[in-house]
C-alpha positions in Angstrom: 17.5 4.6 21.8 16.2 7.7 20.0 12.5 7.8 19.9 10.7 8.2 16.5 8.4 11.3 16.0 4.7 10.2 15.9 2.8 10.0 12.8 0.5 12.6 11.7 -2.2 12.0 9.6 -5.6 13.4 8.4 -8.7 12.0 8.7 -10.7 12.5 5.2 -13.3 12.3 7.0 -13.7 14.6 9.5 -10.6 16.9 8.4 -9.1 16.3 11.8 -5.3 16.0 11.9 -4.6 12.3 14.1 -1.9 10.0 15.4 -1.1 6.8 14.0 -1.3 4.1 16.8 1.9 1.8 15.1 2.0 -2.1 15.5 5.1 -2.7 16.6 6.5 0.3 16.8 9.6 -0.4 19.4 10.5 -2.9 17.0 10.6 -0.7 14.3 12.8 1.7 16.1 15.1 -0.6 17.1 15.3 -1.6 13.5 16.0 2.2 12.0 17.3 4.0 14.9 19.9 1.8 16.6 23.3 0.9 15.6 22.9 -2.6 16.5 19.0 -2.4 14.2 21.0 -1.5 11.8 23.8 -3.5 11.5 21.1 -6.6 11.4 19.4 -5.2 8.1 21.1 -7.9 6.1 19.2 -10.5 8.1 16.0 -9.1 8.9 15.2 -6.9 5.3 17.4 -8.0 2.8 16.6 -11.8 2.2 12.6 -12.8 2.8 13.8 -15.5 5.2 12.4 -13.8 8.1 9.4 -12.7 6.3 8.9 -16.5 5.0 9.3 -17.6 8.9 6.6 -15.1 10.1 4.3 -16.0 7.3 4.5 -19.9 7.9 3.7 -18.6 11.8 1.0 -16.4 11.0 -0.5 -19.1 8.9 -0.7 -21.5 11.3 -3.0 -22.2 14.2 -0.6 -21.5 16.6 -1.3 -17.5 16.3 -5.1 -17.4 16.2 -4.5 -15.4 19.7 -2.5 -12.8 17.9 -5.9 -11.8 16.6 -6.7 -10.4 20.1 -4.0 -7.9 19.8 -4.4 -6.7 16.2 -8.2 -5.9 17.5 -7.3 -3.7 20.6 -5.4 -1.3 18.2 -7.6 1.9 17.6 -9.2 1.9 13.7 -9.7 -1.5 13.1 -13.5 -2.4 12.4 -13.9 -6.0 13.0 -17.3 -5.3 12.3 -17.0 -4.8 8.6 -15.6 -8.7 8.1 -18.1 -10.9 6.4 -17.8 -13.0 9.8 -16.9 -13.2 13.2 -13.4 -12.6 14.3 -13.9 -15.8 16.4 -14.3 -18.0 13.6 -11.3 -17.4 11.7 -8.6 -20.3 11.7 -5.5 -18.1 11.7 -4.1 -14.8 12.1 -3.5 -14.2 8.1 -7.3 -15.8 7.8 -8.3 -13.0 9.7 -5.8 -10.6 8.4 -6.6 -11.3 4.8 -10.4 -10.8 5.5 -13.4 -10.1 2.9 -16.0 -7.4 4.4 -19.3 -7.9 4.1 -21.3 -6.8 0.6 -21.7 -2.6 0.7 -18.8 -2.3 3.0 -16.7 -0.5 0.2 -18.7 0.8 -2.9 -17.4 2.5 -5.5 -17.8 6.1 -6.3 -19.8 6.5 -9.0 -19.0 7.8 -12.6 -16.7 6.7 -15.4 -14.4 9.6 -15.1 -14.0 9.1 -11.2 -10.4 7.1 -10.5 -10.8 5.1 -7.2 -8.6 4.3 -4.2 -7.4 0.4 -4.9 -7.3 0.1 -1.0 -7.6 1.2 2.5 -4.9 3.1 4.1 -3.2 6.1 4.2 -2.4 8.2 0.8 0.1 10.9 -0.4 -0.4 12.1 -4.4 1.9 13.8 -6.4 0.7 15.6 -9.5 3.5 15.8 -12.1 6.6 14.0 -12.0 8.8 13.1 -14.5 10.0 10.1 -15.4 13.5 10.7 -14.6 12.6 12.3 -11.2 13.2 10.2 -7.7 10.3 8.6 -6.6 8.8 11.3 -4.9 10.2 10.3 -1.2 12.5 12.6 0.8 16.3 11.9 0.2 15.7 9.4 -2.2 18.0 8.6 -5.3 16.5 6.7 -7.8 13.6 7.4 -10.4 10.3 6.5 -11.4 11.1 4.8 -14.5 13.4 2.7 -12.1 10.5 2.1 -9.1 8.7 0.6 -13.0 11.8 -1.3 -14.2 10.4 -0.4 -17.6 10.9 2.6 -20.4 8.2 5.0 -19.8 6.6 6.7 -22.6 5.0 9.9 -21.5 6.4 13.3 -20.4 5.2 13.3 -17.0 3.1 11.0 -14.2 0.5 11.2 -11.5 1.5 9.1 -8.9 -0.7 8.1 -5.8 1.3 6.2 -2.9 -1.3 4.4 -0.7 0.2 2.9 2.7 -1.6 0.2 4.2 -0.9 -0.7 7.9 -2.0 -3.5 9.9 -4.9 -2.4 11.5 -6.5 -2.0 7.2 -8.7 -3.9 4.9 -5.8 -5.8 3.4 -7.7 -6.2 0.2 -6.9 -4.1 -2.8 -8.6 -3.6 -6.0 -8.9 -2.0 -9.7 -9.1 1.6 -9.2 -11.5 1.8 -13.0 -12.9 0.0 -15.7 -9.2 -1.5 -17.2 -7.6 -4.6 -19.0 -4.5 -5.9 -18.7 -1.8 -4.4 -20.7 1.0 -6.7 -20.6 1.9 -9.5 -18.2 2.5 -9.0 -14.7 6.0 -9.6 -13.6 7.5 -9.7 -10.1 11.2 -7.7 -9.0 12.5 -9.7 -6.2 14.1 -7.2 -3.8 14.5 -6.3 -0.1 11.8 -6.5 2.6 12.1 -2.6 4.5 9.2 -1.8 6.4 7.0 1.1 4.7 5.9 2.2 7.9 7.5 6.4 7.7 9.6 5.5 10.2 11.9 3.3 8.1 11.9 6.1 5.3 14.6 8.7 6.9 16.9 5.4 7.0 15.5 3.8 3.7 14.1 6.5 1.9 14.4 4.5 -1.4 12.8 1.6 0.1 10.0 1.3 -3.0 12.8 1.2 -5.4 15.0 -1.5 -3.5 11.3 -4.0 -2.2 9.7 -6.6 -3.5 7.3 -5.6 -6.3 4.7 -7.1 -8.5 4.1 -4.8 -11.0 1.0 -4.7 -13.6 0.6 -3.0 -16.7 -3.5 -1.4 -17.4 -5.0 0.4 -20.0 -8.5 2.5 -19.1 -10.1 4.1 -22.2 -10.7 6.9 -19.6 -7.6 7.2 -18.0 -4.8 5.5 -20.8 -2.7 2.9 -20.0 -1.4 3.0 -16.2 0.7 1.0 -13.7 -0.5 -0.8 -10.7 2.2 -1.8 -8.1 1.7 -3.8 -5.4 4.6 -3.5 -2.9 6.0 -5.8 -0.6 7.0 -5.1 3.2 9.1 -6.7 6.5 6.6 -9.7 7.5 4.5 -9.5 4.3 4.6 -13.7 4.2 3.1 -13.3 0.7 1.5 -10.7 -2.1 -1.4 -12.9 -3.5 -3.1 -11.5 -7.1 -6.6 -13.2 -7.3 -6.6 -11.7 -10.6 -4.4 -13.4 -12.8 -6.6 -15.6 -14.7 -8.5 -12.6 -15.9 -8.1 -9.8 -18.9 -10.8 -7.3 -18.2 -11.4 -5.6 -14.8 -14.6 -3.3 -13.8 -13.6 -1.1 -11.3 -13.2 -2.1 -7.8 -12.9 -5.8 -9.1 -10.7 -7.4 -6.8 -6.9 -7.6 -7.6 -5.2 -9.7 -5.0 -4.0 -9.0 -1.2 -1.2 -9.1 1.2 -0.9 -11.6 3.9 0.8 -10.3 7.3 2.6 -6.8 7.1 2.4 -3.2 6.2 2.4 -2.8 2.8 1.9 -0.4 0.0 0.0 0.1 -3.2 1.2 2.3 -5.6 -1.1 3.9 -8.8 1.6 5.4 -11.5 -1.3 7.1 -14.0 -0.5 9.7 -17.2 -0.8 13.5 -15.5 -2.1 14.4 -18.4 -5.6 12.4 -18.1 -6.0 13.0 -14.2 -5.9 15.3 -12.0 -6.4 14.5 -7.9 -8.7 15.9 -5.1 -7.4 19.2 -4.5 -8.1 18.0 -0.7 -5.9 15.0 -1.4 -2.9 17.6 -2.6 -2.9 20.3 -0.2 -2.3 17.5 2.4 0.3 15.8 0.5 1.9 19.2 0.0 1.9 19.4 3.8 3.4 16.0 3.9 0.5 14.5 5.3 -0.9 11.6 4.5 -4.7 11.1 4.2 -6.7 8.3 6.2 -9.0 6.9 3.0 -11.1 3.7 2.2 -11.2 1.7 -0.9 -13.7 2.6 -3.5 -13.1 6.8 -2.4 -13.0 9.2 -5.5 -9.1 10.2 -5.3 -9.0 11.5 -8.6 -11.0 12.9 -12.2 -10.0 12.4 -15.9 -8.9 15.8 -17.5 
């Protein structure tokens, strides 16, 4: 079995250049780097069944003492949950945690667009419409990731990768309102971990997707997808009910499973943390929280 390369990332915080610590991770190369991993992909990613079967698990009682592992793995800050680990009647209960009021706050200032999550971000500055979604080797294009005519000449786009050991809450990025009705792509269920990506690389094309229309009177009208992953039991929008969102509002939340949260804004009202684009330019994704600046209207 062919080992995968470890993950590198930075840590926006200190500038230090880490390794990823991956749940799972023999799993995951079986999956993507094994003939017989492969040749299962029509089971285990292309139908939800497996997904639906961990979910109904992970819901249950039964893996309360799966909490235990998800706690020993480096990152996690059990801390920042509004209440003890102990007390929470499932794994997903605990996975799918609030933190505690303070533990996220947004960065100030109207013209300041905000991470929608935790986890680990690459931007991309300009791409056009008809360009492939801005992954390695993949094929199809941004206006297909949307499923959707898109009107303007060019897009900012900010991939946020949320793994296990993250806040599993995400959020509105600024001040917005709905702009049309959300509507959900049913797809395939590839992990987003980057070791699935040199075997899948048009993974965000082919998953599960809820995507959501906004309109900021700062940054113009905008697209908000939440993308679903291998074990994701459920993506759950908390927001639905509601028109207008001030930023950092809550939007929703994955259950079990790495997942992804994807910001496709108009490059020509934003432009991102020049930290935040020499890294991504490097191919390296940055470790940020919810509520960081990421971004400033032009």
């Amino acid at each position: 079995m062919k080992n995968c390369e470890p993950i590198h990332l930075i840590d926006r915080a200190t500038g230090n250049i880490c390794t990823e610590s991956v749940m799972g991770q023999g799993a995951l190369n079986f999956a993507y780097n094994t003939l017989l991993g492969r040749s299962l992909w029509g089971l285990l990613f292309n139908t939800s069944v497996i997904s639906d079967l961990m979910g109904l698990y992970y819901d249950s009682k039964l893996s309360r003492k799966s909490i235990k592992s998800l706690l020993k793995i480096p990152g996690l800050k059990a801390e920042e949950a509004e209440r003890s680990w102990e007390t929470y009647r499932s794994f997903n209960d605990f996975f799918t945690r609030k933190l505690k009021p303070g533990s996220r706050p947004a960065a100030p200032g109207e013209d300041v667009l905000c991470s929608p999550a935790d986890g680990r971000v690459l931007v991309y500055q300009d791409i056009s419409k008809n360009a492939e979604v801005p992954v390695k080797g993949a094929m199809r294009s941004l206006e297909n990731l949307c499923q959707m005519p898109l009107q303007e000449k060019s897009y900012s786009v900010a991939v946020i990768r949320l793994a296990p050991v993250d806040y599993h809450r995400y959020h509105f990025p600024c001040a917005c309102k709905n702009a049309g009705t959300p509507f959900k792509i049913k797809g395939k269920y590839h992990s987003v971990n980057p070791i699935a990506f040199s075997k899948a690389p048009d993974l965000f094309v082919e998953n599960t997707r809820v995507i959501t229309p906004l309109l900021s009177e700062i940054f113009g009208k905008f697209y908000f997808l939440d993308v679903g992953a291998f074990g994701v039991g459920s993506i759950v929008n908390t927001a639905e009910d509601r028109v207008e969102h001030a930023k950092l509002d809550e939007k929703g939340f994955f259950k079990f499973g790495g997942s992804t949260v994807i910001l496709v804004m108009d490059s020509a009202r934003i432009k991102f943390d020049d930290d935040l684009m020499k890294n991504s330019a490097n191919k390296l994704e940055t470790i940020i929280r919810c509520g960081e600046q990421i971004a400033r209207a032009v």
